[in-house]
C-alpha positions as a printed Julia matrix, in Angstrom:
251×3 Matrix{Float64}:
 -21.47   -4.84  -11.33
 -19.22   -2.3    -9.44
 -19.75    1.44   -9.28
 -16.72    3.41  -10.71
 -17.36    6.85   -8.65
 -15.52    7.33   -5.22
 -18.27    9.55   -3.83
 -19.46    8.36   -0.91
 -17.18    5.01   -0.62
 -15.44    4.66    2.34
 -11.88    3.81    2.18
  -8.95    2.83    4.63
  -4.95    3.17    4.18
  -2.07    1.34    5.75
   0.3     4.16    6.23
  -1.72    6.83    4.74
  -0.27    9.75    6.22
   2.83   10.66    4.27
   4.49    9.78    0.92
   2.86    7.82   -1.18
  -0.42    7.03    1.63
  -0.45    9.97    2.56
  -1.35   11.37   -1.66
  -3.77    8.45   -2.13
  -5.51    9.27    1.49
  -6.05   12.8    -0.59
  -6.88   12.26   -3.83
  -9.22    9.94   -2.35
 -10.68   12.39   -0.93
 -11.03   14.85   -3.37
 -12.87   12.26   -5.05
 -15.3    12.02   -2.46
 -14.13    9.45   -0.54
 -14.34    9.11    2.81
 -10.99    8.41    4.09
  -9.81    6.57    7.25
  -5.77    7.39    7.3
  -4.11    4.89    9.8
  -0.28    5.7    10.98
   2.09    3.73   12.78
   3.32    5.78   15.51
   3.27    9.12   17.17
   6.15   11.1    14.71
   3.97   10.47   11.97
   0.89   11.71   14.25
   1.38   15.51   12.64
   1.77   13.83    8.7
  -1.74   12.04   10.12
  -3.72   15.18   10.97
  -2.45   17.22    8.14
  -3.76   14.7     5.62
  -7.11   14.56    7.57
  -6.99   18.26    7.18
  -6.45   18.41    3.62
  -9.43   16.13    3.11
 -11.13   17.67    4.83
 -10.5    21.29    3.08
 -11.12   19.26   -0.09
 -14.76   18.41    1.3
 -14.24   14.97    2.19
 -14.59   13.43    5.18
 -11.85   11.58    7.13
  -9.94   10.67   10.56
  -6.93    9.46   11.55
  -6.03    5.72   13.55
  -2.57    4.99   15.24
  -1.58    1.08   15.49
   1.39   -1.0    14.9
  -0.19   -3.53   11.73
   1.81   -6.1    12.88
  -0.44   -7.01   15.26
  -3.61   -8.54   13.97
  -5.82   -7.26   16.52
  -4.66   -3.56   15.51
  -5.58   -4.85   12.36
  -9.08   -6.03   13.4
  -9.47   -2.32   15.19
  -8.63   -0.48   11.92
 -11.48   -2.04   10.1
 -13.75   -2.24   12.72
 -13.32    1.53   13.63
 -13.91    2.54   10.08
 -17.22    0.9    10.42
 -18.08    2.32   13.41
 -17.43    5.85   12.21
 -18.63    5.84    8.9
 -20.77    2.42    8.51
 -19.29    0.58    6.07
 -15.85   -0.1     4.09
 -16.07    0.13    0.44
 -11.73    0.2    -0.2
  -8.58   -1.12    1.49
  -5.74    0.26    0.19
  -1.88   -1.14    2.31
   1.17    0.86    1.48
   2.58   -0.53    4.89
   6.2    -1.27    4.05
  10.02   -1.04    5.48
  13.11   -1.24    3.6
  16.52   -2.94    4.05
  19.17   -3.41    1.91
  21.98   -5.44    3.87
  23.75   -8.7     2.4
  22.8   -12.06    3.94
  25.2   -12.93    6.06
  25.06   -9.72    8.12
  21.51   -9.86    8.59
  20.12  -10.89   12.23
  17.26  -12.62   13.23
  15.64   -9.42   14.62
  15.84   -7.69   11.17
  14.4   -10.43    9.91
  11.5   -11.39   11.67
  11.06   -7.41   11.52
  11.06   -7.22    7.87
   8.79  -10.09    7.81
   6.38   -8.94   10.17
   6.19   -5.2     8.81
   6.25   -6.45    4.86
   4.68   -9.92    5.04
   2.18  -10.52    7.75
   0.73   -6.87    7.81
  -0.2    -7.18    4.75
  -1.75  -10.8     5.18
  -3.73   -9.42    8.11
  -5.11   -6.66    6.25
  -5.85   -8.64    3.7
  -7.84  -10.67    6.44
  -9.39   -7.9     7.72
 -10.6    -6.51    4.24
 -11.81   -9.81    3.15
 -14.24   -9.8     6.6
 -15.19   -6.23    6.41
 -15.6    -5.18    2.99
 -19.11   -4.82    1.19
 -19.73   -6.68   -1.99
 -17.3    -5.09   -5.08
 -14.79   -3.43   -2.75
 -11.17   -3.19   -4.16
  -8.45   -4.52   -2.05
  -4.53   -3.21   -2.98
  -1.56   -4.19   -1.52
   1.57   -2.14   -2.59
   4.68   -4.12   -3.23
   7.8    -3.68   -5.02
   9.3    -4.3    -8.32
  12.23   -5.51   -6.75
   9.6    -9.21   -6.99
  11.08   -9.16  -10.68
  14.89   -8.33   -9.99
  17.87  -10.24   -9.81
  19.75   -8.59   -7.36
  21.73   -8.46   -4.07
  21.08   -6.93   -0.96
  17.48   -6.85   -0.27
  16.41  -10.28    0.03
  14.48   -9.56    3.04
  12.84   -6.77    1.55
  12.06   -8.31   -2.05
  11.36  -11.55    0.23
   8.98  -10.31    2.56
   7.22   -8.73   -0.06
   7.12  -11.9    -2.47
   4.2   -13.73    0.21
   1.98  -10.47   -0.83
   1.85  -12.28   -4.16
   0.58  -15.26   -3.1
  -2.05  -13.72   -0.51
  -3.18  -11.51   -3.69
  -3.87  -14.65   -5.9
  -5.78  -16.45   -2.49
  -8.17  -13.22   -1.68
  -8.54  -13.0    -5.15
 -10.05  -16.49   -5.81
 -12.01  -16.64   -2.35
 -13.27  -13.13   -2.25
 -14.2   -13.05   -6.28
 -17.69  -14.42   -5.98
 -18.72  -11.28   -3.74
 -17.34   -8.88   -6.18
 -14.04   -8.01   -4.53
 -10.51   -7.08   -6.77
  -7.45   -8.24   -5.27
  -4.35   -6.77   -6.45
  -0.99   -6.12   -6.07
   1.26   -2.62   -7.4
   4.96   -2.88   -7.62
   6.33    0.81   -7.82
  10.18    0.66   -9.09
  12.23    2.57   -5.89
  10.35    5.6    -5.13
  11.6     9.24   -5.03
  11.0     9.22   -1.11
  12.84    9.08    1.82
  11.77    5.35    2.48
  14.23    4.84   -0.56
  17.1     7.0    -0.45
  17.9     6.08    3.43
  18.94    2.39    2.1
  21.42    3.47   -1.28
  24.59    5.21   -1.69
  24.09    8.5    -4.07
  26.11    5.94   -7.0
  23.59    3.34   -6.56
  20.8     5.82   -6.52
  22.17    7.44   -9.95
  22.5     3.33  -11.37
  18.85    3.0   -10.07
  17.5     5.86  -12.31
  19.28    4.92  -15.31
  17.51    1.63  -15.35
  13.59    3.26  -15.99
  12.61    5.98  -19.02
  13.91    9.68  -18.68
  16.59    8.29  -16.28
  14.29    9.06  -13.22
  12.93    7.43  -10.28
   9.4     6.65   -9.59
   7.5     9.14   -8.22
   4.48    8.76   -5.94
   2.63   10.53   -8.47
   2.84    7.84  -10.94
   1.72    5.36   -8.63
  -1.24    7.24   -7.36
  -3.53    7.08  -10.17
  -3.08    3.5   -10.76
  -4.1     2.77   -7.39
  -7.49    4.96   -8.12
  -7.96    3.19  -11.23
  -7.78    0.03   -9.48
 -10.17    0.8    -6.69
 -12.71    2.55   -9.63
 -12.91    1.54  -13.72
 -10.23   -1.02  -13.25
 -11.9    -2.81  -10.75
 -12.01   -6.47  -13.45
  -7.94   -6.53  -12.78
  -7.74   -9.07   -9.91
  -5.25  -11.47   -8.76
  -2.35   -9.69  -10.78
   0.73   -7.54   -9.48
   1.45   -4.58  -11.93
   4.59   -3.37  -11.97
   5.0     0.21  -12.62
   8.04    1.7   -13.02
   9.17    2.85  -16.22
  10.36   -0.19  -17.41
  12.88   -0.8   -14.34
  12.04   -4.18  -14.2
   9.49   -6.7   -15.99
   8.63  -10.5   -15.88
Protein backbone atom coordinates (compact mmCIF):
# COMPACT_ATOMS: atom_id res chain seq x y z
CA UNK A 1 0.00 0.00 0.00
CA UNK A 2 1.21 3.55 -1.05
CA UNK A 3 1.08 6.65 1.09
CA UNK A 4 -1.04 9.46 -0.53
CA UNK A 5 0.75 12.58 1.36
CA UNK A 6 3.73 14.38 -0.44
CA UNK A 7 5.35 15.39 2.83
CA UNK A 8 8.55 14.31 3.02
CA UNK A 9 8.76 12.38 -0.55
CA UNK A 10 11.38 13.32 -2.59
CA UNK A 11 10.68 14.08 -6.10
CA UNK A 12 12.65 14.89 -9.42
CA UNK A 13 11.47 16.85 -12.75
CA UNK A 14 12.68 16.74 -16.30
CA UNK A 15 12.45 20.34 -17.18
CA UNK A 16 11.08 21.58 -14.01
CA UNK A 17 11.99 25.04 -14.14
CA UNK A 18 9.44 26.86 -16.24
CA UNK A 19 5.95 26.24 -17.73
CA UNK A 20 4.38 23.45 -16.93
CA UNK A 21 7.78 21.79 -14.71
CA UNK A 22 8.42 24.54 -13.46
CA UNK A 23 4.30 24.69 -11.54
CA UNK A 24 4.56 20.97 -10.67
CA UNK A 25 8.34 21.56 -9.18
CA UNK A 26 6.05 24.10 -6.86
CA UNK A 27 3.07 22.72 -6.01
CA UNK A 28 5.17 19.90 -5.15
CA UNK A 29 6.57 21.67 -2.92
CA UNK A 30 4.00 23.29 -1.22
CA UNK A 31 2.93 19.93 -0.57
CA UNK A 32 5.93 19.09 1.17
CA UNK A 33 7.86 17.65 -1.25
CA UNK A 34 11.20 17.82 -1.60
CA UNK A 35 11.94 18.85 -5.02
CA UNK A 36 15.00 18.28 -7.26
CA UNK A 37 14.26 20.75 -10.47
CA UNK A 38 16.66 19.68 -13.35
CA UNK A 39 17.05 22.25 -16.50
CA UNK A 40 18.59 21.83 -19.70
CA UNK A 41 20.84 24.64 -20.17
CA UNK A 42 22.15 27.86 -18.80
CA UNK A 43 19.02 30.44 -20.17
CA UNK A 44 16.79 28.47 -18.21
CA UNK A 45 19.45 28.63 -15.19
CA UNK A 46 17.42 31.93 -13.72
CA UNK A 47 13.65 29.96 -14.37
CA UNK A 48 15.85 27.09 -12.24
CA UNK A 49 16.71 29.15 -9.16
CA UNK A 50 13.52 31.04 -9.04
CA UNK A 51 11.52 27.82 -8.74
CA UNK A 52 14.05 26.57 -6.07
CA UNK A 53 13.28 29.84 -4.45
CA UNK A 54 9.68 29.60 -4.45
CA UNK A 55 9.93 26.21 -2.79
CA UNK A 56 11.77 27.12 -0.79
CA UNK A 57 9.59 30.32 0.50
CA UNK A 58 6.79 27.72 0.49
CA UNK A 59 8.88 25.62 3.16
CA UNK A 60 10.00 22.94 1.04
CA UNK A 61 13.14 21.93 0.31
CA UNK A 62 14.75 21.81 -3.17
CA UNK A 63 17.86 22.40 -5.66
CA UNK A 64 18.42 22.80 -8.98
CA UNK A 65 20.59 20.21 -11.71
CA UNK A 66 21.70 21.35 -15.29
CA UNK A 67 22.15 18.35 -17.97
CA UNK A 68 21.26 17.70 -21.47
CA UNK A 69 18.68 14.23 -20.86
CA UNK A 70 19.70 13.02 -23.92
CA UNK A 71 22.53 11.64 -22.61
CA UNK A 72 21.97 8.69 -20.36
CA UNK A 73 24.74 9.30 -18.11
CA UNK A 74 23.17 12.91 -17.35
CA UNK A 75 20.38 10.84 -16.76
CA UNK A 76 22.14 8.45 -14.32
CA UNK A 77 23.60 11.87 -12.50
CA UNK A 78 20.06 13.32 -12.03
CA UNK A 79 18.94 10.40 -10.01
CA UNK A 80 21.93 9.68 -8.40
CA UNK A 81 22.37 13.36 -7.17
CA UNK A 82 18.90 13.40 -5.79
CA UNK A 83 19.99 10.57 -3.64
CA UNK A 84 22.92 11.96 -2.58
CA UNK A 85 21.28 15.16 -1.42
CA UNK A 86 18.26 14.09 0.02
CA UNK A 87 18.59 10.07 0.40
CA UNK A 88 16.12 8.66 -1.46
CA UNK A 89 13.64 9.22 -4.59
CA UNK A 90 10.08 8.71 -3.86
CA UNK A 91 8.67 10.55 -7.60
CA UNK A 92 9.91 11.02 -11.18
CA UNK A 93 7.99 13.26 -12.91
CA UNK A 94 9.53 14.04 -17.20
CA UNK A 95 7.97 16.99 -18.89
CA UNK A 96 11.20 16.95 -21.17
CA UNK A 97 9.80 17.71 -24.60
CA UNK A 98 10.51 19.81 -28.04
CA UNK A 99 8.14 20.65 -30.65
CA UNK A 100 8.14 20.70 -34.48
CA UNK A 101 5.62 21.06 -36.79
CA UNK A 102 7.24 20.82 -40.42
CA UNK A 103 5.81 18.45 -43.30
CA UNK A 104 7.82 15.31 -44.15
CA UNK A 105 9.56 15.94 -46.91
CA UNK A 106 11.28 19.06 -45.57
CA UNK A 107 12.38 17.49 -42.55
CA UNK A 108 16.29 16.58 -42.20
CA UNK A 109 17.95 13.98 -40.58
CA UNK A 110 19.28 16.35 -37.85
CA UNK A 111 15.70 17.39 -36.84
CA UNK A 112 15.00 14.13 -36.67
CA UNK A 113 17.33 12.32 -34.75
CA UNK A 114 16.87 15.63 -32.54
CA UNK A 115 13.27 15.18 -32.03
CA UNK A 116 13.90 11.65 -31.32
CA UNK A 117 16.52 12.03 -28.94
CA UNK A 118 14.86 15.03 -26.92
CA UNK A 119 11.10 13.28 -27.09
CA UNK A 120 11.90 9.56 -27.29
CA UNK A 121 15.06 8.40 -25.66
CA UNK A 122 15.01 11.02 -22.74
CA UNK A 123 12.21 9.83 -21.70
CA UNK A 124 13.26 6.02 -22.02
CA UNK A 125 16.35 6.88 -19.98
CA UNK A 126 14.50 8.41 -17.30
CA UNK A 127 12.32 5.91 -17.25
CA UNK A 128 15.56 3.71 -16.73
CA UNK A 129 16.82 5.71 -14.24
CA UNK A 130 13.49 5.84 -12.14
CA UNK A 131 12.96 2.20 -12.45
CA UNK A 132 16.77 1.74 -10.69
CA UNK A 133 16.40 4.46 -8.21
CA UNK A 134 13.02 4.64 -6.98
CA UNK A 135 11.84 3.14 -3.52
CA UNK A 136 9.02 0.69 -3.44
CA UNK A 137 5.41 2.63 -4.52
CA UNK A 138 7.09 5.57 -6.25
CA UNK A 139 5.03 7.13 -9.18
CA UNK A 140 6.75 7.48 -12.43
CA UNK A 141 5.02 10.18 -15.19
CA UNK A 142 6.02 10.83 -18.43
CA UNK A 143 4.21 13.83 -20.15
CA UNK A 144 3.22 13.31 -23.71
CA UNK A 145 0.88 14.75 -26.07
CA UNK A 146 -2.55 14.30 -27.30
CA UNK A 147 -1.42 14.75 -30.62
CA UNK A 148 -0.83 10.30 -29.94
CA UNK A 149 -4.71 10.37 -30.81
CA UNK A 150 -4.79 12.86 -33.88
CA UNK A 151 -4.95 12.49 -37.40
CA UNK A 152 -3.05 15.18 -38.59
CA UNK A 153 -0.19 16.70 -40.66
CA UNK A 154 2.82 18.29 -39.75
CA UNK A 155 4.13 16.93 -36.61
CA UNK A 156 4.95 13.47 -37.25
CA UNK A 157 8.16 13.78 -35.56
CA UNK A 158 6.73 15.30 -32.68
CA UNK A 159 3.49 12.99 -32.28
CA UNK A 160 6.17 10.19 -33.39
CA UNK A 161 8.75 10.66 -30.98
CA UNK A 162 6.34 10.85 -28.42
CA UNK A 163 4.31 7.60 -29.49
CA UNK A 164 7.63 5.17 -28.04
CA UNK A 165 6.69 6.92 -24.48
CA UNK A 166 3.62 4.70 -24.80
CA UNK A 167 5.19 1.69 -25.16
CA UNK A 168 8.03 2.35 -22.43
CA UNK A 169 4.90 3.29 -20.07
CA UNK A 170 3.17 -0.16 -20.62
CA UNK A 171 7.03 -2.02 -20.15
CA UNK A 172 7.92 -0.05 -16.66
CA UNK A 173 4.57 -0.60 -15.84
CA UNK A 174 4.53 -4.45 -16.01
CA UNK A 175 8.28 -4.86 -14.74
CA UNK A 176 8.26 -2.27 -12.04
CA UNK A 177 4.47 -3.28 -10.73
CA UNK A 178 5.52 -5.95 -8.30
CA UNK A 179 7.59 -3.24 -6.22
CA UNK A 180 4.71 -0.92 -6.07
CA UNK A 181 5.66 1.55 -8.78
CA UNK A 182 2.75 3.52 -11.23
CA UNK A 183 3.79 4.07 -14.63
CA UNK A 184 1.94 6.52 -16.57
CA UNK A 185 1.65 8.61 -19.29
CA UNK A 186 -0.39 12.46 -19.53
CA UNK A 187 -1.24 13.79 -22.90
CA UNK A 188 -2.05 17.62 -22.42
CA UNK A 189 -3.96 18.95 -25.74
CA UNK A 190 -1.38 22.05 -27.05
CA UNK A 191 -0.60 24.05 -24.11
CA UNK A 192 -1.08 27.84 -23.57
CA UNK A 193 2.86 28.21 -23.51
CA UNK A 194 5.42 29.37 -25.52
CA UNK A 195 6.63 25.72 -26.35
CA UNK A 196 3.26 25.83 -28.41
CA UNK A 197 2.65 28.99 -29.98
CA UNK A 198 6.40 29.18 -31.54
CA UNK A 199 5.27 26.14 -33.98
CA UNK A 200 1.42 27.60 -35.30
CA UNK A 201 0.29 30.45 -37.27
CA UNK A 202 -2.28 32.75 -35.06
CA UNK A 203 -5.26 30.85 -37.67
CA UNK A 204 -4.12 27.54 -36.67
CA UNK A 205 -3.84 28.54 -33.08
CA UNK A 206 -7.60 29.99 -33.17
CA UNK A 207 -8.64 26.25 -35.16
CA UNK A 208 -6.68 24.60 -32.24
CA UNK A 209 -8.92 26.18 -29.49
CA UNK A 210 -12.09 25.61 -31.15
CA UNK A 211 -11.49 21.92 -31.07
CA UNK A 212 -11.57 21.56 -26.79
CA UNK A 213 -14.64 23.04 -24.34
CA UNK A 214 -14.90 26.94 -23.85
CA UNK A 215 -12.89 27.27 -27.13
CA UNK A 216 -9.56 27.47 -25.09
CA UNK A 217 -6.28 25.93 -24.97
CA UNK A 218 -4.90 23.82 -22.28
CA UNK A 219 -3.46 25.44 -19.63
CA UNK A 220 -0.66 24.17 -17.39
CA UNK A 221 -2.99 24.52 -14.67
CA UNK A 222 -5.18 21.81 -15.79
CA UNK A 223 -2.47 19.52 -16.19
CA UNK A 224 -0.89 20.12 -12.86
CA UNK A 225 -3.22 18.51 -10.60
CA UNK A 226 -3.52 15.44 -12.54
CA UNK A 227 0.03 14.92 -12.35
CA UNK A 228 -0.30 15.27 -8.28
CA UNK A 229 -3.08 12.98 -8.32
CA UNK A 230 -1.10 10.55 -10.11
CA UNK A 231 1.98 10.66 -7.97
CA UNK A 232 -0.61 10.62 -4.59
CA UNK A 233 -4.49 8.96 -4.40
CA UNK A 234 -4.25 7.93 -7.99
CA UNK A 235 -1.33 6.04 -7.61
CA UNK A 236 -3.58 2.30 -8.85
CA UNK A 237 -3.65 4.11 -12.56
CA UNK A 238 -0.62 2.43 -14.22
CA UNK A 239 0.30 1.58 -17.64
CA UNK A 240 -2.37 4.07 -19.16
CA UNK A 241 -1.86 7.52 -21.06
CA UNK A 242 -4.67 10.04 -20.08
CA UNK A 243 -5.39 12.47 -22.30
CA UNK A 244 -6.45 15.70 -20.96
CA UNK A 245 -7.53 18.27 -22.93
CA UNK A 246 -10.98 19.25 -23.05
CA UNK A 247 -12.05 16.87 -25.34
CA UNK A 248 -9.43 17.94 -28.19
CA UNK A 249 -8.82 14.60 -29.00
CA UNK A 250 -9.86 10.97 -27.68
CA UNK A 251 -9.22 7.24 -28.66
Amino acid sequence: MTTHSLDGKVVVVGAGAKNLGGLISRKMGEAGAKVVVHYHGDATRPDAEATVQAVQEAGGDAFAFQGDLTKPANVAALFNEARSRFGRVDIAVNTVGKVLRKPIVETSEAEYDSMFDINAKAAYFFIREAGRTLNNDGKIITIVTSLLAAFTDGYSTYAGGKSPVEHFTRAAAKEFGSRGISVTAVGPGPMDTPFFYGQETPERVEFHKSQAMNGDLTKIEDIEPIVRFLATDGWWITGQTIFANGGYTTR
